[in-house]
C-alpha positions as CSV (number, residue, x, y, z in Angstrom):
1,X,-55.0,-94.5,-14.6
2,X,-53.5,-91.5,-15.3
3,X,-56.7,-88.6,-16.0
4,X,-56.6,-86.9,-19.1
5,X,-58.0,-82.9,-18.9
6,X,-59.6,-82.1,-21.9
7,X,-60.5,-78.6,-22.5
8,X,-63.7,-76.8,-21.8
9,X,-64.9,-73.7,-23.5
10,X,-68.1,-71.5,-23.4
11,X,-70.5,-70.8,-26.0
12,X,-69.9,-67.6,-25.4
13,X,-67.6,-66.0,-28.0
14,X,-67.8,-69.3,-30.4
15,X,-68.5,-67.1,-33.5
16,X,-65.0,-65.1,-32.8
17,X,-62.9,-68.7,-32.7
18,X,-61.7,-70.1,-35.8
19,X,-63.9,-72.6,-37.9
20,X,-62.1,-75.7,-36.7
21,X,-61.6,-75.1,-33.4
22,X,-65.1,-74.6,-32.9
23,X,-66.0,-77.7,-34.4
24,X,-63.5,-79.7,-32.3
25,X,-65.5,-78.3,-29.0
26,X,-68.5,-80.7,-29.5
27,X,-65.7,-83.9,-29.8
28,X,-64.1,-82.8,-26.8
29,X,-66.9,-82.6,-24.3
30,X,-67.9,-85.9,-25.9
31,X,-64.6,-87.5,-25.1
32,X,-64.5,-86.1,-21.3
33,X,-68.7,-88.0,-20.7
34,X,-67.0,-90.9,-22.6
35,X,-64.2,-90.6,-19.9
36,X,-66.5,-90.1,-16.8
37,X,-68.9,-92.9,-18.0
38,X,-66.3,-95.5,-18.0
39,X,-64.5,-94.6,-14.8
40,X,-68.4,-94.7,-13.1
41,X,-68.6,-98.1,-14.4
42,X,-65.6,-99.5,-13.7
43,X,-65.8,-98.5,-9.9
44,X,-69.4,-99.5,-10.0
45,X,-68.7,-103.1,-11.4
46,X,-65.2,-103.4,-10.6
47,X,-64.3,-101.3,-7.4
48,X,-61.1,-103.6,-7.3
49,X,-59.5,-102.7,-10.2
50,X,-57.3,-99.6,-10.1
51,X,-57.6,-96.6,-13.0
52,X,-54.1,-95.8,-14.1
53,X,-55.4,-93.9,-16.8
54,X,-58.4,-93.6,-20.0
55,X,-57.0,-92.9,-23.0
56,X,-58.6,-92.4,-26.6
57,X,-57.8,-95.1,-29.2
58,X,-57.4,-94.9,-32.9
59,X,-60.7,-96.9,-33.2
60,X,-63.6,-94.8,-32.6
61,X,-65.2,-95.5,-29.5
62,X,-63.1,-97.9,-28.1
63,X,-61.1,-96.7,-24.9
64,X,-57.6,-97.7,-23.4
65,X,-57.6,-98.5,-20.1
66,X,-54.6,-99.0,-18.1
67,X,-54.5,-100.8,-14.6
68,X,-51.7,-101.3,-12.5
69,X,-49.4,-101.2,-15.5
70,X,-52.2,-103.9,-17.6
71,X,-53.5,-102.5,-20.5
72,X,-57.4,-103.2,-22.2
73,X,-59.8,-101.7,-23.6
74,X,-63.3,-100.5,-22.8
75,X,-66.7,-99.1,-25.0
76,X,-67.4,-95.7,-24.6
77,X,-70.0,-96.2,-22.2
78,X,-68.3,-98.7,-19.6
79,X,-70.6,-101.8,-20.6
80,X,-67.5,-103.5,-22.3
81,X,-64.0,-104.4,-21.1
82,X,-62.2,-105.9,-24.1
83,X,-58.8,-108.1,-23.3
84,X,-56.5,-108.4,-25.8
85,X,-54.1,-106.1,-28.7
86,X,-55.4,-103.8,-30.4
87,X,-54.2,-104.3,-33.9
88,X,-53.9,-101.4,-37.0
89,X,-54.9,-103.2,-39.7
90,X,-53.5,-101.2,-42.3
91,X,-50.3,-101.1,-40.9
92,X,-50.3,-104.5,-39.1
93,X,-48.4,-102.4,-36.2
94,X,-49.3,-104.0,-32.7
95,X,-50.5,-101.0,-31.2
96,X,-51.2,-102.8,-27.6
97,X,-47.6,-104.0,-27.5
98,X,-46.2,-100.6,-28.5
99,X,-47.8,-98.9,-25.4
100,X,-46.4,-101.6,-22.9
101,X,-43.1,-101.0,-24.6
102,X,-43.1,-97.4,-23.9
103,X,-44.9,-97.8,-20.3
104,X,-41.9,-100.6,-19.3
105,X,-39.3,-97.8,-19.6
106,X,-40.9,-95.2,-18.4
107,X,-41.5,-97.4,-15.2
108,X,-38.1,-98.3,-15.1
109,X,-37.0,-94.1,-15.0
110,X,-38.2,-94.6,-11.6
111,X,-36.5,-97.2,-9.9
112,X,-33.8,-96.0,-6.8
113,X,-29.9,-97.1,-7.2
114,X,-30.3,-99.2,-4.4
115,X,-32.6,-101.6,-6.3
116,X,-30.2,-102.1,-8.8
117,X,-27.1,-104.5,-9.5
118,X,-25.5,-102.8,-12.4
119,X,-22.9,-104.4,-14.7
120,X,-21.0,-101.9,-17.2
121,X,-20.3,-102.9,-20.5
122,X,-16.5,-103.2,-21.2
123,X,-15.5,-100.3,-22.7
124,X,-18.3,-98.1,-24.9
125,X,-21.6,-98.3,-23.6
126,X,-23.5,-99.3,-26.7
127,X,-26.8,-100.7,-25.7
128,X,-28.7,-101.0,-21.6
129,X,-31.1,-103.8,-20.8
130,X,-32.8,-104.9,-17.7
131,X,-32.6,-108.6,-16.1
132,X,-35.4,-109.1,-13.6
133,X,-33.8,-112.0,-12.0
134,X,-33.8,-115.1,-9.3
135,X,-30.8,-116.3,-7.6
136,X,-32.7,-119.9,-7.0
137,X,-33.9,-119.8,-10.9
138,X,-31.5,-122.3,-12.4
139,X,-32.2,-120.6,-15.8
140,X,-31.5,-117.3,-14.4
141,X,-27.3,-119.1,-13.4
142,X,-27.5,-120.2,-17.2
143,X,-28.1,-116.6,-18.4
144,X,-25.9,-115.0,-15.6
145,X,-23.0,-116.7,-17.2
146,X,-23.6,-114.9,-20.4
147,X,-23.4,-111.7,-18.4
148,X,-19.1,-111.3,-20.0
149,X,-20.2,-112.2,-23.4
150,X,-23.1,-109.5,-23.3
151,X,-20.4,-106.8,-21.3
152,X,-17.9,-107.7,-23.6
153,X,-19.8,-106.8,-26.9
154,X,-20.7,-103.3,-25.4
155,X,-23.9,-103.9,-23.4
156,X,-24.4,-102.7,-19.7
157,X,-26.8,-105.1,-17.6
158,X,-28.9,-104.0,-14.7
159,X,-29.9,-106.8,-12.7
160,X,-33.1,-106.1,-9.7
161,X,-34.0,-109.0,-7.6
162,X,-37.2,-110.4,-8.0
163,X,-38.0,-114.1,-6.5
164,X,-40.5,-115.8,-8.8
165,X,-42.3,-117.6,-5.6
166,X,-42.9,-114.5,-3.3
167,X,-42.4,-113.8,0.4
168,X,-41.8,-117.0,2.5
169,X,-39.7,-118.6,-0.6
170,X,-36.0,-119.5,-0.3
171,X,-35.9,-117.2,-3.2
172,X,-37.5,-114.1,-1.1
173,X,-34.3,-114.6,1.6
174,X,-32.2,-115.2,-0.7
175,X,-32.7,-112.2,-2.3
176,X,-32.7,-109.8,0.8
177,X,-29.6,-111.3,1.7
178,X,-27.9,-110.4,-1.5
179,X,-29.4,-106.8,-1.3
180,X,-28.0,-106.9,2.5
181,X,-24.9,-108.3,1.7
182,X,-21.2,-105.8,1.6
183,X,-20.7,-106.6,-2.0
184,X,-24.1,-107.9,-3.5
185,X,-22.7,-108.5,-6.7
186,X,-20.2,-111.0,-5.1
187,X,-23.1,-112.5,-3.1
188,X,-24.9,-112.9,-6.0
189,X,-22.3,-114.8,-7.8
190,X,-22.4,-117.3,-4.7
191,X,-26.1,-117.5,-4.8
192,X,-26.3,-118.8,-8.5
193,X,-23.6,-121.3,-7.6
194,X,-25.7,-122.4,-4.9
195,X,-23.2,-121.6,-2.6
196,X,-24.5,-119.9,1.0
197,X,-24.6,-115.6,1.1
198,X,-23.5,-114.4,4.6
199,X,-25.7,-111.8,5.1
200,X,-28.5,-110.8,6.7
201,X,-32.1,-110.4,5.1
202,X,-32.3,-107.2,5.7
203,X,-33.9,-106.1,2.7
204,X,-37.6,-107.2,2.6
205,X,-39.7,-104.2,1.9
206,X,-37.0,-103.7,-1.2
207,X,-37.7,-107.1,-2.7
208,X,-41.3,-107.0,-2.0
209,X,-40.9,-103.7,-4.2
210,X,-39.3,-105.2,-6.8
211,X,-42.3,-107.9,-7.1
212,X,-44.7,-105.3,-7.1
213,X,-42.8,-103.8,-10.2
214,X,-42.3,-107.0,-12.1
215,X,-46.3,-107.4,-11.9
216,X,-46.8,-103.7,-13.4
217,X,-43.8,-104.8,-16.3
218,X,-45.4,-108.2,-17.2
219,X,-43.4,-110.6,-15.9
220,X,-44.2,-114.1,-16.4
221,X,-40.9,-115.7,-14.9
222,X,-37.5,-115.3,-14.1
223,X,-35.5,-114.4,-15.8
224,X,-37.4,-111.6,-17.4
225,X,-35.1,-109.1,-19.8
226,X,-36.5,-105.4,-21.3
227,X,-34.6,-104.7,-24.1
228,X,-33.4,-101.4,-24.9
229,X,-36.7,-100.6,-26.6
230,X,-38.7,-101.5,-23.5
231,X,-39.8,-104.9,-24.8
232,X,-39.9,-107.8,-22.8
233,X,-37.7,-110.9,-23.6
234,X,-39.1,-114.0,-21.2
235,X,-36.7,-116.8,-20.2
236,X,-32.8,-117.5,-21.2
237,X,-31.3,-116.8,-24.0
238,X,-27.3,-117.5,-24.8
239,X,-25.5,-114.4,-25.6
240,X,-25.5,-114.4,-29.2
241,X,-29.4,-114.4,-29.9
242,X,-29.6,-112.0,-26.9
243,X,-27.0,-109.8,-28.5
244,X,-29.4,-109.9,-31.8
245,X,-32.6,-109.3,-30.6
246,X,-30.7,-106.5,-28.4
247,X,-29.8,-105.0,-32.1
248,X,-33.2,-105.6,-33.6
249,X,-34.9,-103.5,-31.2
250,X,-32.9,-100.4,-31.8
251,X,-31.8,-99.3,-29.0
């Protein structure tokens, strides 16, 4: 989990600093015990379990905790992990699903070139999703022939390879070989067919990448699209509710 600093100040002085700022002090060094009590706990009961990052919560004295891209939430003093959205009540805004929104793109900034297969939309640009997807996955061929109704209607597609059933799977090769492959996105085309890629599989650590990224977005299966808003769209889709829910999220 990503560590949050919070300020520290002396007593020193206190009288010279304005009225609210001095009040804030005791909440602050509050919040950084809260902090270290749950990240003792954690590695004390947990020592498994990476810390991504403790964050404060609109509910007082409940914690997020992020792991490896998973997000729940914990008591101020470590004793309780709580799995599951944290709801505003008032609002009836999600504000668990929001975060993994926001966390899915900003994971995606980081992925290299090379992982990527993009497709540009046909003329303007208008809207960017990602396709986590399986050249074995027959549902993954279904939605791949979509891919000139999405391009057509302004949408650019960015496909990373990332075999549902792991290293050993016919998936796995198939992938590497696609990555490997002179034109991958050719190769790829075969591979949904079911037709053979020559290539090697030359690409291994790459695809065992990818699956470490599709844990930290939440995948559940292939295929697996983020929308441009960062939320995550499971399974296939024909082109025409895709191209809605694409509009609904705003991007």
């Amino acid at each position: 989990m990503r560590n949050t600093r919070f300020p520290l100040a002396s007593r020193r002085g206190l009288t010279a600093l304005p009225l609210a700022f001095a009040l804030a002090l005791p909440t602050t060094a509050v919040l950084a015990d809260d902090k270290d009590s749950i990240t003792a706990s954690i590695q004390e009961h947990m020592p498994g379990v990476p810390i991504d990052s403790i964050e404060e919560t609109p509910a007082k004295g409940i914690y997020e905790l992020t792991s490896n891209g998973q997000i729940a939430y914990v008591t101020a003093d470590g004793k309780y992990l709580i799995a599951g959205d944290l709801i505003d009540v008032e609002s009836r805004q999600n504000l668990t699903q929001g975060k993994q929104d926001s966390q899915r793109l900003t994971t995606l900034e980081d992925i290299s070139d090379e992982r990527k297969l993009v497709y540009p939309a046909e003329g303007e640009t208008k809207h960017s999703i990602t396709i986590l997807t399986d050249p074995t996955c027959p549902f993954c061929d279904k939605l791949h022939k979509e891919l000139p109704k999405l391009r057509e209607a302004g949408v650019e597609v960015t496909y990373i390879l990332t075999p549902r059933q792991g290293p050993g799977s016919k998936g796995f090769e198939l992938s590497s070989k696609v990555a490997c492959a002179d034109d991958p996105k050719e190769a790829l085309d075969r591979a949904m067919k079911g037709d053979s890629v020559d290539a090697e599989a030359c690409h291994n650590d790459m695809i065992k990448e990818n699956m470490a990224l599709s844990n930290r977005l939440g995948m559940s299966g292939t295929p697996y699209t983020i929308l441009p808003n960062g939320a995550a769209m499971p399974g296939y889709r024909p082109a025409n509710v895709m191209l809605q829910a694409i509009e609904q999220s705003g991007g």
